[in-house]
C-alpha positions as CSV (number, residue, x, y, z in Angstrom):
1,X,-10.9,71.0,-6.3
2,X,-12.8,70.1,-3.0
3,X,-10.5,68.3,-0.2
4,X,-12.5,65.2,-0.9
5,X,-11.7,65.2,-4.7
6,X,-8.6,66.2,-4.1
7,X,-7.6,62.7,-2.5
8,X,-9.7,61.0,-4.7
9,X,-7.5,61.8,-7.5
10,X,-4.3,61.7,-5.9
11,X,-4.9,58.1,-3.9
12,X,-7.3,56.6,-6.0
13,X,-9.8,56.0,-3.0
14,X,-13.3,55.8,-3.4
15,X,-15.5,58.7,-2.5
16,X,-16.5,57.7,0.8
17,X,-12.9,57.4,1.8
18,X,-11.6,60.6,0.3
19,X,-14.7,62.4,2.1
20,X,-13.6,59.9,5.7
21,X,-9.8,61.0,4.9
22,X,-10.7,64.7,4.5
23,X,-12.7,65.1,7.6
24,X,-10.3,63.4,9.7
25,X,-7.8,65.9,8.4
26,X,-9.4,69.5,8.5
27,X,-10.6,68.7,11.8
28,X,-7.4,67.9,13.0
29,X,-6.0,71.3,11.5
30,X,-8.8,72.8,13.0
31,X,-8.1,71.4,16.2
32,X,-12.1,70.0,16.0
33,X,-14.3,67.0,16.1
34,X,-15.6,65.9,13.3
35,X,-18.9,66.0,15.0
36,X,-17.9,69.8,15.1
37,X,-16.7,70.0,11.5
38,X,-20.0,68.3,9.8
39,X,-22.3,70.7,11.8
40,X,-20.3,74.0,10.9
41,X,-19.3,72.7,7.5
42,X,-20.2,76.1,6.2
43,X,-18.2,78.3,8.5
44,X,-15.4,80.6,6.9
45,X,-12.2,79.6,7.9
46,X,-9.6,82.2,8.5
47,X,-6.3,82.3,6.5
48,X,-4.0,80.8,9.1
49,X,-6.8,78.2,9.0
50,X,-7.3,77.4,5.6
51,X,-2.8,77.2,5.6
52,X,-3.0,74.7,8.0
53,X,-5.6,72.7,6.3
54,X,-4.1,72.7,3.0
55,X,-0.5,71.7,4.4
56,X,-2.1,68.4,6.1
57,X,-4.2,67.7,2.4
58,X,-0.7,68.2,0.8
59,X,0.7,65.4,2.6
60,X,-1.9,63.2,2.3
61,X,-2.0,63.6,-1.3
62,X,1.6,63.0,-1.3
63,X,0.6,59.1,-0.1
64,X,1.6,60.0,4.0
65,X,-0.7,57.7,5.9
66,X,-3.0,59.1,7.8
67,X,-1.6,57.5,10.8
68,X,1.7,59.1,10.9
69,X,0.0,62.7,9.8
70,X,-2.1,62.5,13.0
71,X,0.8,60.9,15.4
72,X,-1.5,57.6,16.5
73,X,-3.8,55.1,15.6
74,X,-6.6,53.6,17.3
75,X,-5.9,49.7,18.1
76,X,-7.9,47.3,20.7
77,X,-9.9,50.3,21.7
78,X,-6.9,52.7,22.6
79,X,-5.2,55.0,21.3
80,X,-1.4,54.6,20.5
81,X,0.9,56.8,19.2
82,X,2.4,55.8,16.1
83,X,6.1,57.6,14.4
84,X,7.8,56.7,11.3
85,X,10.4,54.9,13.7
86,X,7.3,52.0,14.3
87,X,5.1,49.8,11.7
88,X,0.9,51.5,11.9
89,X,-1.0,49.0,13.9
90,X,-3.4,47.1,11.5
91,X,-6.9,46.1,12.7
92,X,-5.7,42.8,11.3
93,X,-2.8,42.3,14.5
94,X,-5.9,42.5,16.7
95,X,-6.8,39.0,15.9
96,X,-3.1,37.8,17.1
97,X,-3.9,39.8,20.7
98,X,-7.7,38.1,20.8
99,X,-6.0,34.6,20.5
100,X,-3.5,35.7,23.1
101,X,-6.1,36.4,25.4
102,X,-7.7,33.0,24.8
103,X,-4.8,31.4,26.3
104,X,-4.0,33.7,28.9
105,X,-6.0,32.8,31.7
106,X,-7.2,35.9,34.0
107,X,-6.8,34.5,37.2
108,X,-3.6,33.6,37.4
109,X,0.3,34.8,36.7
110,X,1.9,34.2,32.8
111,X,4.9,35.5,31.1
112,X,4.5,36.1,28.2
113,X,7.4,38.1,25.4
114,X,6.3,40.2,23.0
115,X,8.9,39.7,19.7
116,X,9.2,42.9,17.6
117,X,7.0,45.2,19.7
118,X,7.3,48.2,17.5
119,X,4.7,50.8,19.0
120,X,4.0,48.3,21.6
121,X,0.5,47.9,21.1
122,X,0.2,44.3,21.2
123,X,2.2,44.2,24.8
124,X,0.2,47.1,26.2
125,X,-2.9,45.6,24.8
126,X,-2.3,42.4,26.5
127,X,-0.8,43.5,30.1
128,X,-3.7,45.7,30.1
129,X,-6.3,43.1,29.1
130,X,-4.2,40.7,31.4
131,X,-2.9,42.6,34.5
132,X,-1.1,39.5,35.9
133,X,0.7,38.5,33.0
134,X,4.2,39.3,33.1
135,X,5.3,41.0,29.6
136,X,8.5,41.7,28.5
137,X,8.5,43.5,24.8
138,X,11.7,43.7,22.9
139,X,12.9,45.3,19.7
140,X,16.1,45.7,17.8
141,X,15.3,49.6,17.2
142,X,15.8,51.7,20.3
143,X,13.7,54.7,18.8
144,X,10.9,51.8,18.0
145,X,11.0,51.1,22.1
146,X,11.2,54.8,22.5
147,X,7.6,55.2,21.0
148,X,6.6,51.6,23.0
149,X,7.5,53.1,26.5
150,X,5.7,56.7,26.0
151,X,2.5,54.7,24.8
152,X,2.8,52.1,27.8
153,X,3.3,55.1,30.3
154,X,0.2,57.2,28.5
155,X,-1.8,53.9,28.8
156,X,-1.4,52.8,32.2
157,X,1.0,49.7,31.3
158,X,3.4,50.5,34.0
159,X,4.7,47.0,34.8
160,X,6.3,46.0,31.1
161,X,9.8,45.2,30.9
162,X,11.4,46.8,28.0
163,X,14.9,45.0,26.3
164,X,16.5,46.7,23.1
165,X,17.3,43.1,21.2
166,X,17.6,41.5,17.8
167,X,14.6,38.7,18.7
168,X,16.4,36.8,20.7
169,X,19.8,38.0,21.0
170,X,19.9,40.0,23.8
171,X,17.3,37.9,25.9
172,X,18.2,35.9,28.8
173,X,15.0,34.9,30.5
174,X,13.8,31.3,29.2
175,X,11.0,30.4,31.1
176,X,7.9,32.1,28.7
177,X,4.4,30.3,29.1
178,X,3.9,32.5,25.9
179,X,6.1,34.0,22.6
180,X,3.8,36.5,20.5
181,X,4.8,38.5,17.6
182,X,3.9,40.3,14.1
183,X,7.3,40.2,12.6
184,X,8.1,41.3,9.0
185,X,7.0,38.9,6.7
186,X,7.0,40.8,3.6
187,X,9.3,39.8,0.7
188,X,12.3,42.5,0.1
189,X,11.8,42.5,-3.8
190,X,7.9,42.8,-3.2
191,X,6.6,45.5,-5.6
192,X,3.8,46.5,-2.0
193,X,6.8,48.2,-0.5
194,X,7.0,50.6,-2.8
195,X,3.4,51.1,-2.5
196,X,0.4,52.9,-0.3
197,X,1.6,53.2,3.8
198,X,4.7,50.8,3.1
199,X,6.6,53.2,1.4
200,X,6.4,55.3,5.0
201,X,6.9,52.8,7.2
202,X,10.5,51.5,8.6
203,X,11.3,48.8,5.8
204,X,13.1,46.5,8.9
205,X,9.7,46.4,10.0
206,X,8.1,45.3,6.9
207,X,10.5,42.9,4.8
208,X,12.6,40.0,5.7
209,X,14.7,38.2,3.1
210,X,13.9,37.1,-0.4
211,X,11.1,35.2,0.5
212,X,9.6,37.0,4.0
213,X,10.7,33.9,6.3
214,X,13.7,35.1,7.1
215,X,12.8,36.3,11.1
216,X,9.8,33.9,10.9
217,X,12.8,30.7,10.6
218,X,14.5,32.4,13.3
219,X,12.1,33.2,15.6
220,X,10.4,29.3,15.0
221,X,13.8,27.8,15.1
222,X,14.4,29.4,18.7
223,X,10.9,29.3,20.5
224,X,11.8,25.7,21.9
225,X,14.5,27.3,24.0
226,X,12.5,30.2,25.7
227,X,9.3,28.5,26.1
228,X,8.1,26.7,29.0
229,X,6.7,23.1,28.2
230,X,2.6,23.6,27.2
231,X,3.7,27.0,26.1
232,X,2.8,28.8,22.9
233,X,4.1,30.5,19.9
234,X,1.6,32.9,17.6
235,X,2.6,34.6,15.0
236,X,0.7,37.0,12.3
237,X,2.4,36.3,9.1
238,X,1.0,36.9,5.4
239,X,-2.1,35.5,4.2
240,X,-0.2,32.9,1.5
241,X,2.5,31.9,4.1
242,X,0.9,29.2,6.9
243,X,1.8,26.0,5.6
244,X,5.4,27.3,5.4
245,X,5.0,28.6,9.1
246,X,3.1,25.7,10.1
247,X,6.0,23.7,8.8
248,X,8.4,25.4,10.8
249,X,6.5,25.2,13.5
250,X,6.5,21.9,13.2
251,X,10.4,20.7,12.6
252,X,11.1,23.1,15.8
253,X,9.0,20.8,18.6
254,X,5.4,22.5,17.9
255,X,2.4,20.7,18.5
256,X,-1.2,21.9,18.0
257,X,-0.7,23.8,14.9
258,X,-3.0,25.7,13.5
259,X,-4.2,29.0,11.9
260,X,-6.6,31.5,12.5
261,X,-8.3,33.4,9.7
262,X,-9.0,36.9,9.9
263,X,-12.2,39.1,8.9
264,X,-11.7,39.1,5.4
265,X,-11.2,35.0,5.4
266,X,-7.6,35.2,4.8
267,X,-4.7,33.3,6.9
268,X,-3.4,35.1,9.3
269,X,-2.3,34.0,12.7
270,X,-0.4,30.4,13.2
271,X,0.0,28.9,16.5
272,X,1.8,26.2,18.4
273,X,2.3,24.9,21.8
274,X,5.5,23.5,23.1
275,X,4.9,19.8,24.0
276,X,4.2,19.6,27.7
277,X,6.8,16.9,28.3
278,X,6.0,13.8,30.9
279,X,3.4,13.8,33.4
């Protein structure tokens, strides 16, 4: 059985992706493009080779994402590096950093607290993106802001402060013109985490209490406190949970509400801003 059948059958993917899948993993064996690995896909591969293609197959067929077989994933046009210790950035998360951006003007100083960083990608996507903004990133896992750092250092995002916290725990700074986060929003009991990449990935990351509000009501509850007056809350949650996060929003002092939609049509980002107070 070809490589490209081979994960066909094992993953149920359609050909195309199996054949994607494949590529991406015999040229990484081979230490290749896959520019390289289309035009010389008749070479003969030594034995040493044909080993180290077949172990990286293995693991794929074994449902590994591909993410944490290669060590990174492409997000906001870099490259971060990605560890069982940290959730896989999803293309959807890039719509959170995009509405970010929209409020962070360019020209001027923000701080701005990344909740849950994780591999850090949407704090190194927006300090780079935004070089005044002032981010601080936190996350309860130090081997989570292990993998954040070496990306931020690879990347160029020198000037990110970095604070080993449960949300807000271990915070003492109050003064954000911006909260942003992607925190788990997944049901525990949820048959999806013992499915496809979420059976890989750290489950802290992933669920949060028998309905997936839990951090979402704590995080909502405690914005108010840390936010500056005008400032705003965004959070990516699932695509069946914004009226219950635009209701939080809502009880907690959030004005503004509203959700963004991502690619595929679905809910995906909800956002508030802190009332400004009197003139």
């Amino acid at each position: 059985m070809d490589a490209t059948a081979r994960l066909q059958a094992a993953l149920g993917l359609d050909r195309r992706e199996a054949r994607l899948e494949a590529q991406i993993l015999i040229a990484r064996a081979l230490g290749v493009e896959r520019a390289w690995l289309i035009a010389h896909d008749r070479d003969t591969l030594s034995p040493a080779q044909t080993e180290a293609i077949a172990a990286l197959l293995a693991r794929r067929a074994g449902g590994e994402p591909v993410a944490y077989i290669l060590g990174e994933r492409e997000f906001y046009g870099r490259v971060f590096r990605v560890t069982p210790d940290v959730l896989i950035p999803r293309p959807e998360t890039e719509l959170l950093v995009e509405a970010a951006l929209d409020r962070l003007p360019p020209d001027r100083p923000a701080r701005v607290l990344d909740l849950g960083t994780g591999s850090g990608c949407i704090a190194i996507s927006l300090a780079l993106e935004r070089p005044l903004a002032e981010v601080t990133a936190l996350d309860a896992s130090a081997q989570a802001l292990a993998v954040a750092r070496e990306n931020a250092r690879r990347l160029g995002a020198d000037r990110i402060t970095w604070i080993l916290s449960d949300w807000y725990a271990d915070l003492s700074v109050k003064n954000f013109d911006m909260i942003v986060g992607n925190p788990p929003y997944i049901a525990a009991a949820d048959p999806h985490m013992q499915r496809e990449d979420p059976r890989f990935e750290p489950p802290h990351a992933l669920a949060a209490g028998a309905d997936g509000l839990a951090a979402m009501r704590a995080i909502v509850a405690a914005a108010a406190t840390y936010l500056l007056p005008g400032g705003w809350l965004l959070l990516e949650h699932g695509f069946d949970q914004a009226r219950a996060v635009a209701d939080l929003m809502a009880r907690h002092d959030l004005e503004e509400i509203h959700t963004l939609t991502d690619l595929a049509g679905l809910d995906r980002v909800s956002l508030g801003r802190l009332a400004a107070g009197p003139a």
